[in-house]
TIMI-2910 file (N, C-alpha, C, CB; in pm, 1 decimal, decimal comma, always signed):
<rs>
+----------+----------+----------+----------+----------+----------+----------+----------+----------+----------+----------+----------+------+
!      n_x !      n_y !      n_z !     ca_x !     ca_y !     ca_z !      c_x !      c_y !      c_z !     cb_x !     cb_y !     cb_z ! resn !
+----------+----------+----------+----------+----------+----------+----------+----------+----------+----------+----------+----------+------+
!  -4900,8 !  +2139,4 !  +9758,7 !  -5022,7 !  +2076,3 !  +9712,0 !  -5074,1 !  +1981,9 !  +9821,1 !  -4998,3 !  +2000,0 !  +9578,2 !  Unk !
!  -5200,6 !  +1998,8 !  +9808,0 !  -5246,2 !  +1878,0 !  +9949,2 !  -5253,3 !  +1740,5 !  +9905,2 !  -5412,3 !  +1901,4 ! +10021,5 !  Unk !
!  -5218,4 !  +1654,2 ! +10004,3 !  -5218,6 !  +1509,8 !  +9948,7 !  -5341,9 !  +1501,1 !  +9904,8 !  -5186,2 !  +1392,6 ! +10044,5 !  Unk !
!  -5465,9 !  +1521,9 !  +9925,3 !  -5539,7 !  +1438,0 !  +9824,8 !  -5551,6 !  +1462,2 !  +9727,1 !  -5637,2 !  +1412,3 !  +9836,7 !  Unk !
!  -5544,1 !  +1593,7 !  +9673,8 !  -5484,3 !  +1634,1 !  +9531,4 !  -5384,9 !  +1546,6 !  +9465,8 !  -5416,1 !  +1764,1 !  +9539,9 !  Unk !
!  -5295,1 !  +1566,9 !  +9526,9 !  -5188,1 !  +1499,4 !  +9519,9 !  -5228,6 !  +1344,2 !  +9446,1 !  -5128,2 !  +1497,2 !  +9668,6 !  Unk !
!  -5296,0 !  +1291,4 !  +9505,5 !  -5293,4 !  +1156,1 !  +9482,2 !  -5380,3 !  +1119,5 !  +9396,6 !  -5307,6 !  +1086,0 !  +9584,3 !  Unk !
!  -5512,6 !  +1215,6 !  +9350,8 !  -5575,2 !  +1223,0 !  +9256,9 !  -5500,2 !  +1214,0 !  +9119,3 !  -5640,4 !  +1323,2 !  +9277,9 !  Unk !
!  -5376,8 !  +1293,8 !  +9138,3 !  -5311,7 !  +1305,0 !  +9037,0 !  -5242,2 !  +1160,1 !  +8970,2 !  -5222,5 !  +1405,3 !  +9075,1 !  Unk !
!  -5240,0 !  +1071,1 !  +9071,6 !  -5196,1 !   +965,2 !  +9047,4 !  -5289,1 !   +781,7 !  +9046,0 !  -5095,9 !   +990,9 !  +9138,9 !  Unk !
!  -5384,6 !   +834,2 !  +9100,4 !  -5492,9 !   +704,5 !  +9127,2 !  -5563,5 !   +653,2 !  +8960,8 !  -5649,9 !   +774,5 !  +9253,3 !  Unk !
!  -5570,6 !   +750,4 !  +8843,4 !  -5577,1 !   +666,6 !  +8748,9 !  -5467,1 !   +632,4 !  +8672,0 !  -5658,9 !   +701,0 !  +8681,8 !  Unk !
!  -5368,8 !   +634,2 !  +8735,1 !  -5276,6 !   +590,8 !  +8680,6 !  -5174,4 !   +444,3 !  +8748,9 !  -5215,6 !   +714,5 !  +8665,6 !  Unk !
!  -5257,7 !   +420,1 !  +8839,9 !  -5206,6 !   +317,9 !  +8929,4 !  -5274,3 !   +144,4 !  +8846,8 !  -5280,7 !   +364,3 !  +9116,8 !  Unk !
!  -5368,1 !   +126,8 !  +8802,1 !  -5398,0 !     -9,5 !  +8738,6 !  -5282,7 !    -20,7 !  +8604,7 !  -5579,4 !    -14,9 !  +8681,4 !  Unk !
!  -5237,2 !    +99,1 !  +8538,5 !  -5177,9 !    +84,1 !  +8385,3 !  -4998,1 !   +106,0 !  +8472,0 !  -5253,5 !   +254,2 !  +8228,1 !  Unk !
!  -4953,3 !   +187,9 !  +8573,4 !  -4868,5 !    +98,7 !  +8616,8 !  -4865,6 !    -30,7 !  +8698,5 !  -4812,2 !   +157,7 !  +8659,8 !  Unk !
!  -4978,7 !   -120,7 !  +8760,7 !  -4952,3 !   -229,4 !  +8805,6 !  -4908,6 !   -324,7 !  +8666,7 !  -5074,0 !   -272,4 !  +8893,1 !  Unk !
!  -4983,9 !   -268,6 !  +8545,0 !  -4943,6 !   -356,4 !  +8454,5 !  -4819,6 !   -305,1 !  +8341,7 !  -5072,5 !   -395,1 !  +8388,7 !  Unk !
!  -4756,0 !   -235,6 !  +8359,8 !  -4608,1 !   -162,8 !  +8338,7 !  -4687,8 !   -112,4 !  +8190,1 !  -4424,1 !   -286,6 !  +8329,9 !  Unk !
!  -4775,5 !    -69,1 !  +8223,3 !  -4845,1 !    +21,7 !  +8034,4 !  -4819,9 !   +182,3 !  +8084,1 !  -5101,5 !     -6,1 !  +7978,6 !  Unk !
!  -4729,1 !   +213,2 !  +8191,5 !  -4707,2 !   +340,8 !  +8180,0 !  -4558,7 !   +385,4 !  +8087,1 !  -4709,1 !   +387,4 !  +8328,5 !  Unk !
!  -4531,7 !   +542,8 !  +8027,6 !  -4438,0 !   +571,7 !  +7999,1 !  -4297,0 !   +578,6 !  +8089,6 !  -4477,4 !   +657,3 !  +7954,1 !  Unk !
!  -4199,7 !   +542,9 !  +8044,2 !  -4072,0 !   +546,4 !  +8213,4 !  -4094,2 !   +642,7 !  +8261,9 !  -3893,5 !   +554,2 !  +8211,2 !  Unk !
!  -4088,4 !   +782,7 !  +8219,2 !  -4108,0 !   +890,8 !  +8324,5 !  -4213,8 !   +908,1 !  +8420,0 !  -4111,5 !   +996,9 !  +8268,0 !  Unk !
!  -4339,1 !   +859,3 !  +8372,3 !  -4453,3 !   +849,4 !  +8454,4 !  -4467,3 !   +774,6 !  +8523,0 !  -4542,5 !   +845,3 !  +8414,9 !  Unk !
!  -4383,7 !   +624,9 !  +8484,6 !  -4384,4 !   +482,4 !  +8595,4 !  -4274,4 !   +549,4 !  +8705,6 !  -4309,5 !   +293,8 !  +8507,7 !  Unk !
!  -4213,6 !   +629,2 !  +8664,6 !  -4067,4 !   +632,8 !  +8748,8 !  -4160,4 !   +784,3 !  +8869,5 !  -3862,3 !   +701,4 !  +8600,2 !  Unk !
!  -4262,4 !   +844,2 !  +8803,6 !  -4323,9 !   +964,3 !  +8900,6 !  -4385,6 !   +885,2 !  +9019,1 !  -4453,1 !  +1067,7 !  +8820,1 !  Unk !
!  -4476,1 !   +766,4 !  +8943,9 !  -4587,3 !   +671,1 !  +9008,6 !  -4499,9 !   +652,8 !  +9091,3 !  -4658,8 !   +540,3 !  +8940,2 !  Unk !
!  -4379,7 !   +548,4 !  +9104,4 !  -4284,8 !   +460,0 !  +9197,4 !  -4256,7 !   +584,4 !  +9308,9 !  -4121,3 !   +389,0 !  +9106,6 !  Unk !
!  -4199,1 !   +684,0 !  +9262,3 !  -4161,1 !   +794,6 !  +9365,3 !  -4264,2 !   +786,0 !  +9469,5 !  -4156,1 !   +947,1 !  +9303,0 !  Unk !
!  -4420,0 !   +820,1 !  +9404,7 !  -4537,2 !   +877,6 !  +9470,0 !  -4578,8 !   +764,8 !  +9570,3 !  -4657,7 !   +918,5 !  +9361,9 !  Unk !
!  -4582,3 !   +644,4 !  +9530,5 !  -4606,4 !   +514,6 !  +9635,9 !  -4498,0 !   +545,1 !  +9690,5 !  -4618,8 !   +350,1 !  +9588,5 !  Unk !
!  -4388,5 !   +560,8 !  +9672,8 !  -4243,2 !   +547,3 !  +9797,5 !  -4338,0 !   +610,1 !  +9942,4 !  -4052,5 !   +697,2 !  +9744,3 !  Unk !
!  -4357,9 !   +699,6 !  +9944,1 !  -4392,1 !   +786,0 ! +10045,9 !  -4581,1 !   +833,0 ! +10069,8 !  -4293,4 !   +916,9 ! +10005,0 !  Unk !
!  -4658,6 !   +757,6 !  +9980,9 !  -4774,4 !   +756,4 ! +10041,0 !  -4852,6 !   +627,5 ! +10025,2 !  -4843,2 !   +863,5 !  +9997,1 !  Unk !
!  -4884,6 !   +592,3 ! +10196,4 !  -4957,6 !   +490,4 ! +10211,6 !  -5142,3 !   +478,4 ! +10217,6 !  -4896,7 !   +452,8 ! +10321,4 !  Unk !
!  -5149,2 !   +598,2 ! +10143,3 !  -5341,9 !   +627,1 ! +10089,8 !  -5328,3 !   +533,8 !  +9954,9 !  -5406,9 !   +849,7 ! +10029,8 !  Unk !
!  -5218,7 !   +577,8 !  +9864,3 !  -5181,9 !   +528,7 !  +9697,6 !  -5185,6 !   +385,3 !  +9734,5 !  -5009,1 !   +582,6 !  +9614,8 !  Unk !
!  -5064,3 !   +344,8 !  +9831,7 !  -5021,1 !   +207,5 !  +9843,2 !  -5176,9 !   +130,6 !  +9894,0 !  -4876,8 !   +194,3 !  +9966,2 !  Unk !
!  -5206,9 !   +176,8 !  +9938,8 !  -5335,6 !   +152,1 !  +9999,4 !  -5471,6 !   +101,6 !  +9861,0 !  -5373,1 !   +317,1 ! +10090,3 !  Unk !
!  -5476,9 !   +222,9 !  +9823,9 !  -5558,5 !   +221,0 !  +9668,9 !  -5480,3 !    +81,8 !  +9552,7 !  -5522,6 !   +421,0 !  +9576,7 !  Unk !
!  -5363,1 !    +84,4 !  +9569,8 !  -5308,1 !    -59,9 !  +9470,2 !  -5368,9 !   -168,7 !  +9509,2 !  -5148,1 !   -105,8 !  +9478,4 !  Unk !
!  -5301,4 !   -196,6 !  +9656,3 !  -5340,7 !   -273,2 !  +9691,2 !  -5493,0 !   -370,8 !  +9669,3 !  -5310,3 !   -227,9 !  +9768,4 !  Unk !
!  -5581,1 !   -280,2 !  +9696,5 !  -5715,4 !   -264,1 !  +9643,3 !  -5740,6 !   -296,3 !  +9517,0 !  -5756,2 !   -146,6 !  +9653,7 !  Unk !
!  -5716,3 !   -218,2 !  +9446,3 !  -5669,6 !   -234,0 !  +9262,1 !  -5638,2 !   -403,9 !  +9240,0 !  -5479,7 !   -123,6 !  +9212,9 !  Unk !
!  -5543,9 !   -451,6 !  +9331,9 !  -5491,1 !   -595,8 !  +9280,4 !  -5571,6 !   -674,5 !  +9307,4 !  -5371,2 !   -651,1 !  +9328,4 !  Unk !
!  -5649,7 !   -698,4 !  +9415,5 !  -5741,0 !   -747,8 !  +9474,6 !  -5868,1 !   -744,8 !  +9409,4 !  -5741,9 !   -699,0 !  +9581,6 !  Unk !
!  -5905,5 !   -633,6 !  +9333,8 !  -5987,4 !   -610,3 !  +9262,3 !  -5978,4 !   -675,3 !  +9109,4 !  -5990,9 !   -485,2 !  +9274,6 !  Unk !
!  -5858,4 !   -654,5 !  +9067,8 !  -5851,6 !   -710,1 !  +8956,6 !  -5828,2 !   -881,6 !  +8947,1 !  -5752,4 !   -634,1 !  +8897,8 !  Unk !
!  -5776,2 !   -907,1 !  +9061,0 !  -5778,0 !  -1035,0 !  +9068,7 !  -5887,3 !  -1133,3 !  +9075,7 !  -5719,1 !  -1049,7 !  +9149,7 !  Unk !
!  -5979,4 !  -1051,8 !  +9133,6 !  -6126,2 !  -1098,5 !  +9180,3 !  -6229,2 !  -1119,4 !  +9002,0 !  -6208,0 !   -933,3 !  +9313,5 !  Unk !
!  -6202,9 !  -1022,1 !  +8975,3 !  -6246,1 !   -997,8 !  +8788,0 !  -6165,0 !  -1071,4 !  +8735,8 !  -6226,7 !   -842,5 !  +8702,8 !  Unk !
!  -6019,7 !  -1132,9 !  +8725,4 !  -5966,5 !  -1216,3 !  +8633,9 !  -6012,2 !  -1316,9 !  +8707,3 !  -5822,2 !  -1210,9 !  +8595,8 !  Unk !
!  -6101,1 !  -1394,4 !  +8840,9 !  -6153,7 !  -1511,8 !  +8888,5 !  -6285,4 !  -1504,0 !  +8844,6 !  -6140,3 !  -1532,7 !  +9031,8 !  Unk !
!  -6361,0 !  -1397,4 !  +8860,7 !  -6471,0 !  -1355,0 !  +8780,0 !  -6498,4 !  -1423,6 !  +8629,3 !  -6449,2 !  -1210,1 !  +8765,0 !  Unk !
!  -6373,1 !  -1382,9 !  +8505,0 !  -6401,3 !  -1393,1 !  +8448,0 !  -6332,3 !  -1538,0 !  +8410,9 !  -6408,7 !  -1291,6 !  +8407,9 !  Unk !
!  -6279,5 !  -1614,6 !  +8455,6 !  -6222,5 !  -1716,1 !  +8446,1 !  -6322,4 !  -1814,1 !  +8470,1 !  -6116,5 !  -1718,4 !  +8519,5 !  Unk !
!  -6351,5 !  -1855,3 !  +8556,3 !  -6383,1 !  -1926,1 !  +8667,6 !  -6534,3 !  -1904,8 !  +8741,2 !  -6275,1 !  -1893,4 !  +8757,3 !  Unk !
!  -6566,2 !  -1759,6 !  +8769,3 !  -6638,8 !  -1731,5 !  +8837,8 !  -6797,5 !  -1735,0 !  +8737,3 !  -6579,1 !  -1607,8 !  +8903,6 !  Unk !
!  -6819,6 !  -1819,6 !  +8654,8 !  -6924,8 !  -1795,7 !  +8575,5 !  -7095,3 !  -1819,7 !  +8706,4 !  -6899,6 !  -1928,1 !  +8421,2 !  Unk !
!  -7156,4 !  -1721,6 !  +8696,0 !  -7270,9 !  -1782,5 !  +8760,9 !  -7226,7 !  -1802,6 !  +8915,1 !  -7312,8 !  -1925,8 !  +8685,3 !  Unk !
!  -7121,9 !  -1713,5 !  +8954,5 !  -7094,3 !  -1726,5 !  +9108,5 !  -7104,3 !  -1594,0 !  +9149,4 !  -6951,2 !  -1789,9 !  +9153,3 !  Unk !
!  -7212,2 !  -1593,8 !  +9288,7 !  -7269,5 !  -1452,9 !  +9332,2 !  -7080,8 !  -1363,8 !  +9394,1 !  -7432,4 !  -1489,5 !  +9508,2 !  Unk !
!  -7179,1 !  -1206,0 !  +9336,6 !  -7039,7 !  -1092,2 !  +9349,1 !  -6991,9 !  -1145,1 !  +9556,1 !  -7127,4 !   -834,2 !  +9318,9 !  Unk !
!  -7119,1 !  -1150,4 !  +9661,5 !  -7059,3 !  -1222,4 !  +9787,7 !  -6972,6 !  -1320,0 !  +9832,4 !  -7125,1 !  -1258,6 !  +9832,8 !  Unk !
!  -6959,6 !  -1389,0 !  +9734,2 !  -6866,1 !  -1547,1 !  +9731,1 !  -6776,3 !  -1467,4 !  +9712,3 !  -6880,4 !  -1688,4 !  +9613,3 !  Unk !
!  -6772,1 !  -1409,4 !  +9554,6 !  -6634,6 !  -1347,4 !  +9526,3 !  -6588,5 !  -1246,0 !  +9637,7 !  -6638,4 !  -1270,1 !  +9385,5 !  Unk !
!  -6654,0 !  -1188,3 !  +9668,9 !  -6577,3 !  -1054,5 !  +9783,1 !  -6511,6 !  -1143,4 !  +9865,8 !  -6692,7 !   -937,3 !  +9894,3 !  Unk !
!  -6585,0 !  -1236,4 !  +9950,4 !  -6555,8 !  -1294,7 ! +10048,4 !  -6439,5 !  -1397,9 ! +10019,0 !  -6671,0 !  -1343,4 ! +10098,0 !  Unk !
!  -6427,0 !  -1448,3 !  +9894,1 !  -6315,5 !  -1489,2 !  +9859,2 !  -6182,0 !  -1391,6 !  +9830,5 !  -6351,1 !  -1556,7 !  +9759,6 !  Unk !
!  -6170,7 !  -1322,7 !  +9810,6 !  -6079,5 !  -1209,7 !  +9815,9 !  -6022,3 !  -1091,6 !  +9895,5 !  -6107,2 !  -1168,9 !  +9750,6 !  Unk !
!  -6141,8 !  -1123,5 ! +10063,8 !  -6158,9 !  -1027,3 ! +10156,7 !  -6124,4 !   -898,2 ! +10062,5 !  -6064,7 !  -1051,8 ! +10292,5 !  Unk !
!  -6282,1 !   -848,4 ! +10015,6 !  -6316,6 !   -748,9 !  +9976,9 !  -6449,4 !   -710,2 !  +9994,2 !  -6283,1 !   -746,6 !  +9876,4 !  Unk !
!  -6521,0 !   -561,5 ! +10016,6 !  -6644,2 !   -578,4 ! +10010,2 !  -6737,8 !   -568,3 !  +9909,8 !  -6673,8 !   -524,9 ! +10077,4 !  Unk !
!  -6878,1 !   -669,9 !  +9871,8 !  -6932,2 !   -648,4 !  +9752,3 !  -6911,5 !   -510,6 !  +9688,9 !  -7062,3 !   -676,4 !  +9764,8 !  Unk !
!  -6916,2 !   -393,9 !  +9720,7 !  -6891,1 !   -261,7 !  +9692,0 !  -6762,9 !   -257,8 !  +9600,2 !  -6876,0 !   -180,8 !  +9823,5 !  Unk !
!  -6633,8 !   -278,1 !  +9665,7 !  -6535,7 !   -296,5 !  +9567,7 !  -6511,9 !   -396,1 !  +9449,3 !  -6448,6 !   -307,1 !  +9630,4 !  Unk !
!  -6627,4 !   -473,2 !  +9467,4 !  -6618,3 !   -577,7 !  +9353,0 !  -6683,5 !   -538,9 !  +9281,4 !  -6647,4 !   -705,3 !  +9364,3 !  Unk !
!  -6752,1 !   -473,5 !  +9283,4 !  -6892,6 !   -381,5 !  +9187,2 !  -6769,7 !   -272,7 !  +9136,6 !  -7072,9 !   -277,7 !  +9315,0 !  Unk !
!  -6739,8 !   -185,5 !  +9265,5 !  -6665,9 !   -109,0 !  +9145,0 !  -6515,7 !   -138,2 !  +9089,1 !  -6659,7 !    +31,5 !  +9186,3 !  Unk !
!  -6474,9 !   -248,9 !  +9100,4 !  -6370,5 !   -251,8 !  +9044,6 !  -6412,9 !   -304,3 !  +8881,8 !  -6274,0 !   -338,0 !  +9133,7 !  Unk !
!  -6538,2 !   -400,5 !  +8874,6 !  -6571,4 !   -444,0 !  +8778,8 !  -6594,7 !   -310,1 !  +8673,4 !  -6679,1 !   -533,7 !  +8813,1 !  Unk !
!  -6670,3 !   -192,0 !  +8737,6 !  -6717,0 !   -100,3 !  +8682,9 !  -6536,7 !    -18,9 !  +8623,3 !  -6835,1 !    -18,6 !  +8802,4 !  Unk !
!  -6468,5 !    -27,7 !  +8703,4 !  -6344,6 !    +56,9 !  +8661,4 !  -6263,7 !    -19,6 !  +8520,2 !  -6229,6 !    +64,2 !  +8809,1 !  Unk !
!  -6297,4 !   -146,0 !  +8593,5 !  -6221,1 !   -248,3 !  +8475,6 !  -6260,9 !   -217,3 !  +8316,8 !  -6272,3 !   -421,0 !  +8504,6 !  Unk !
!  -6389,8 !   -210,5 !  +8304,2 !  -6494,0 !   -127,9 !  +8213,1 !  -6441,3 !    -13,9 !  +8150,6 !  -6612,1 !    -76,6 !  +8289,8 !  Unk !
!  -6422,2 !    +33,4 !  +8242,7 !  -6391,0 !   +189,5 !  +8201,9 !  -6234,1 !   +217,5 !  +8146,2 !  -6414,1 !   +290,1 !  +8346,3 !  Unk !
!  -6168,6 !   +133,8 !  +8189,0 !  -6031,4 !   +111,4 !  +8156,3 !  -6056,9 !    +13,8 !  +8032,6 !  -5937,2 !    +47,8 !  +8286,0 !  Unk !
!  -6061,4 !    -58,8 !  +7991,1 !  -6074,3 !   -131,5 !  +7881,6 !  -6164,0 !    -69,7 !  +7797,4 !  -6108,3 !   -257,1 !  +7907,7 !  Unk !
!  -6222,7 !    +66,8 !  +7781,5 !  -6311,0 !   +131,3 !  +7720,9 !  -6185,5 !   +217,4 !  +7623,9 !  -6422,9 !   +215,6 !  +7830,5 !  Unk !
!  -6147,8 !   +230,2 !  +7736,2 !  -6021,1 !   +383,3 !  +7720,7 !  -5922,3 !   +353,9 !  +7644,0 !  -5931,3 !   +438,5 !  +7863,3 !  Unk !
!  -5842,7 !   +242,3 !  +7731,5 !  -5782,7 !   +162,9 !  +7667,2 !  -5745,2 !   +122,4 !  +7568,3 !  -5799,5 !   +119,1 !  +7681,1 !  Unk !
!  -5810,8 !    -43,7 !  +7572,9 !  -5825,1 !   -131,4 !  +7507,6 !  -5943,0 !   -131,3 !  +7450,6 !  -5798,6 !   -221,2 !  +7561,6 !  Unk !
!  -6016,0 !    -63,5 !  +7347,5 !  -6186,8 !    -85,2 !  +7320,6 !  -6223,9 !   -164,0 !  +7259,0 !  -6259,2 !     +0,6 !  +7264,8 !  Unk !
!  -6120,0 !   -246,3 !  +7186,9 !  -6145,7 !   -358,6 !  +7140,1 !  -6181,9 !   -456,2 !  +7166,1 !  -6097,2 !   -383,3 !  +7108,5 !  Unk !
!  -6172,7 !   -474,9 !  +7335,1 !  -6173,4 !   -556,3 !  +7421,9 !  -6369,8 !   -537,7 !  +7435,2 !  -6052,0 !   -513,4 !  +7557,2 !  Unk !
!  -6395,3 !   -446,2 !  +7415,1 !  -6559,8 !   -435,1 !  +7473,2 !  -6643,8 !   -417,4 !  +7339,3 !  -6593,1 !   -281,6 !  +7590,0 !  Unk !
!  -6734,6 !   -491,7 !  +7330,8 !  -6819,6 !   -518,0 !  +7264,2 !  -6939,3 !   -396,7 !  +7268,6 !  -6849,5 !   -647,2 !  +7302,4 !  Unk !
!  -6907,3 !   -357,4 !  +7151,4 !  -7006,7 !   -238,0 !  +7125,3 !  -7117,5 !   -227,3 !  +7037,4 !  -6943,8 !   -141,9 !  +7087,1 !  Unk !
!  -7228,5 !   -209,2 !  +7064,6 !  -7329,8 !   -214,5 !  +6957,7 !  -7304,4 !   -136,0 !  +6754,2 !  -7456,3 !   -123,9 !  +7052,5 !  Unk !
!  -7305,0 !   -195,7 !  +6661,6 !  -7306,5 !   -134,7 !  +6558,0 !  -7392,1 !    -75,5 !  +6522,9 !  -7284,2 !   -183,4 !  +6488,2 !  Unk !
+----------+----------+----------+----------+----------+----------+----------+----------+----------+----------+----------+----------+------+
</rs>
């Protein structure tokens, strides 16, 4: 299989193991798959940074432009946009309780 396949197979599954919400067999596939690729390790990395930036976001960051935040996190506005957008999408999937939905 070619790595980027490969890693497709594993990139939505990298935020729900940073936060150990995977099953053992699948946390234990994930751990294998970072052992030996630094595109994945690469993409976490990112992921943490991203999410960290959204838990300052939403903490803290009221009324502070997405540039401050990138630049506080050495990230670029781009990944702060889409990590916000992924965060979304994961807490949709998720957690939907978490997002406020029109009745």
């Amino acid at each position: 299989m070619e790595d980027r396949e490969l890693c497709k197979r594993y990139r939505d599954r990298l935020v729900l193991y940073h936060y150990g919400e995977l099953q053992p067999a699948e946390e234990t596939s994930v751990r294998e798959h970072l052992s030996t690729c630094k595109h994945c390790n690469a993409e976490l990395d990112e992921i943490v940074k991203g999410l960290q930036a959204i838990i300052f976001l939403l903490k803290e960051g009221d009324g502070m432009e997405t540039e401050k935040i990138a630049a506080l996190f050495g990230i670029s506005v781009g990944a702060v946009t889409s990590h916000l957008v992924r965060a979304v999408e994961t807490l949709k999937k998720y957690m939907p309780e978490y997002i406020d939905t029109p009745r």
